[in-house]
N, C-alpha and C positions, 0 to 999 in steps of 0.2 A: 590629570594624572602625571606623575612626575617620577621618573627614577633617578636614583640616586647610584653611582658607583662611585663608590671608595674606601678602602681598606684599613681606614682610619674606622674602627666602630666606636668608638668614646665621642668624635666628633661627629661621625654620622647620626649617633642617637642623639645628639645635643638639637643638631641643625634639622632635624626630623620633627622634634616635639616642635621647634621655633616655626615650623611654617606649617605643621596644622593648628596652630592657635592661629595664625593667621587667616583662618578659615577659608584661603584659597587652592590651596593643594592637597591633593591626596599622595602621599608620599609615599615609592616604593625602596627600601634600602637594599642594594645587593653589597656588600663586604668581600665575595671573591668573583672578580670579573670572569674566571672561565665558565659561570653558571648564567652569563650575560645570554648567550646562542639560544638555550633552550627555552631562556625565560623571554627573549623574546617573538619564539615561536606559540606562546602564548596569550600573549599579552599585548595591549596597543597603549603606549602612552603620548600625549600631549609634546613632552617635554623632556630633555634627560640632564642632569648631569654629572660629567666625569671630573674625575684627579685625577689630573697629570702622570701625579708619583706612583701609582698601581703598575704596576709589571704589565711590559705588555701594552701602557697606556693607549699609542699611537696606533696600533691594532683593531682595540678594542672601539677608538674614538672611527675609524672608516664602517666598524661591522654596525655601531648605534646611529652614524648619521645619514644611511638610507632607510632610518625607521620613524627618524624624527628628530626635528631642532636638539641639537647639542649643544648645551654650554660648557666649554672647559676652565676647568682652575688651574693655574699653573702659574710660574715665577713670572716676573716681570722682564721676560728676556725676550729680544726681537727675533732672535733662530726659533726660540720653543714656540713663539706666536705664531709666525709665519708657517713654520713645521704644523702647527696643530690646523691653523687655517687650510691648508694644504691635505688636511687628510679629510677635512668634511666640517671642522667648527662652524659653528654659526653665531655665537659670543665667547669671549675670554675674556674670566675675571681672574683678578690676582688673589693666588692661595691666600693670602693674606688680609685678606675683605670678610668684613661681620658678616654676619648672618642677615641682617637687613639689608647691607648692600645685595650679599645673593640675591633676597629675596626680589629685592627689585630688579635686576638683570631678570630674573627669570620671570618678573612679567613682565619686560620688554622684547624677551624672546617668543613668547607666546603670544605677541601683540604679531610678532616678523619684525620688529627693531632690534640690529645686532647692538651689543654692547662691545667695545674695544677698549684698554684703558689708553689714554689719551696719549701719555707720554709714547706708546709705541704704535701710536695709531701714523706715523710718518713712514716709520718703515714697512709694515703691513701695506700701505696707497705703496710706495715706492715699489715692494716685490711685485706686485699687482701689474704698478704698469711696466713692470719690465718682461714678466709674463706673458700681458697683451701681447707686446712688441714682436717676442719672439712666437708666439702663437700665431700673429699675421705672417711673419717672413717665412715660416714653415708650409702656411697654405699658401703662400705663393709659388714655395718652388713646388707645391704638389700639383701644381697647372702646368709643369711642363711634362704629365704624364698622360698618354692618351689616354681616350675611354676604355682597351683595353686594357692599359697598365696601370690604371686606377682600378680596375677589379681586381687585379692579383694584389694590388697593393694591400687594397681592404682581406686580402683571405689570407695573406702574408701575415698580417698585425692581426688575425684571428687567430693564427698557432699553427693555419694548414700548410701542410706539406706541398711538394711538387705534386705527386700522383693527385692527391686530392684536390690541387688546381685544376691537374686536366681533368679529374671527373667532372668537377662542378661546371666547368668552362667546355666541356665537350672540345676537346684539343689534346691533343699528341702531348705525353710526356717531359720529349725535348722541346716542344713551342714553351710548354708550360715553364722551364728552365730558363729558356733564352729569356720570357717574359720577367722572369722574377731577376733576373741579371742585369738586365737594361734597368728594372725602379729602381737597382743599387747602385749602377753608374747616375743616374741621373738625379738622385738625391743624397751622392756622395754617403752612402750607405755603406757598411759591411758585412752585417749579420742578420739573422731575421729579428736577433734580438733587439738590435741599432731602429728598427721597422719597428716594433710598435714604440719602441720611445719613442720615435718619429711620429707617429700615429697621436699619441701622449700631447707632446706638444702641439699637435693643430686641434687640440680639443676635440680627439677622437679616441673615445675610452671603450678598445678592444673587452668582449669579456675577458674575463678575471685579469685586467692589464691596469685598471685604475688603483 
């Protein structure tokens, strides 16, 4: 099963009919992405995939790929790759590809082989490993907080407050302060906000923080 988002309905119906002659997919089209939430409180699909151009795209491409493989179309640009990779993709083809080329991407996604197209397959490895990089040197300076200050840290990059440190931590108010003062000396910190970006980069995705 396969959904379709995109706001293009002349090419939706074109590339609908094309891959159920293909006798592989069952194809679902939605034309306005904000009916995406409900339909998939309903429904389980295989496969999805999105346009770039829909309002809203890079939204809608985080809320469909905790439900399932996403392929995006989008321009041949190494920002909008990288950007789309970054919010959940799992293949990008260029808007600009037949209907056969889709249809092959989308069974290489449903095989779990991403597709990337090649000329910006350099810069996609490149943000990657720069990513890495910075994702180890941030769990490094997170070692230099003890095992208390790695607790407040984790309820910091949850959203909780002082008071709700001491509750959870059974500890005084002001311990609970001086605690969350020290993680911000010690990882050159400023805000709680700065804290889960922090959190972000060691590949710790606070709820609603990814």
């Amino acid at each position: 099963k396969l959904l379709i988002v995109d706001d293009d309905v002349a090419v939706t119906n074109f590339l609908m009919v094309f891959l159920m002659q293909t006798g592989i997919y069952e194809p679902t089209v939605v034309n306005d992405s904000r009916t995406v939430p409900d339909l998939l409180g309903k429904e389980q699909f295989d496969a999805m995939l999105l346009d770039l151009r829909i309002p809203h795209a890079i939204e809608r491409l985080t809320q469909l790929s905790s439900s399932a493989p996403v392929m995006v179309l989008g321009p041949s640009e190494p920002d909008t790759v990288i950007a789309a990779f970054d919010a959940g993709a799992a293949s990008y083809v260029d808007d600009d590809a037949s209907f056969q080329e889709i249809s092959d991407a989308v069974q290489h996604l449903v095989r779990g082989h991403a597709v990337v197209p090649p000329p910006l397959l350099g810069a996609l490895l490149n943000h990657v490993i720069v990513r890495r990089r910075g994702e180890l040197a941030a769990r490094q300076q997170l070692e230099l907080l003890t095992a208390r200050e790695r607790e407040v840290f984790d309820l910091v990059a949850q959203g909780v407050d002082n008071a709700g440190i001491a509750d959870r931590l059974y500890i005084s108010p002001a311990t609970a302060r001086t605690h969350v003062q020290r993680v911000f000396q010690k990882l050159e910190l400023h805000s709680r906000a700065e804290v889960i970006a922090f959190a972000i980069r060691c590949g710790i995705y606070p709820d609603g923080a990814q």
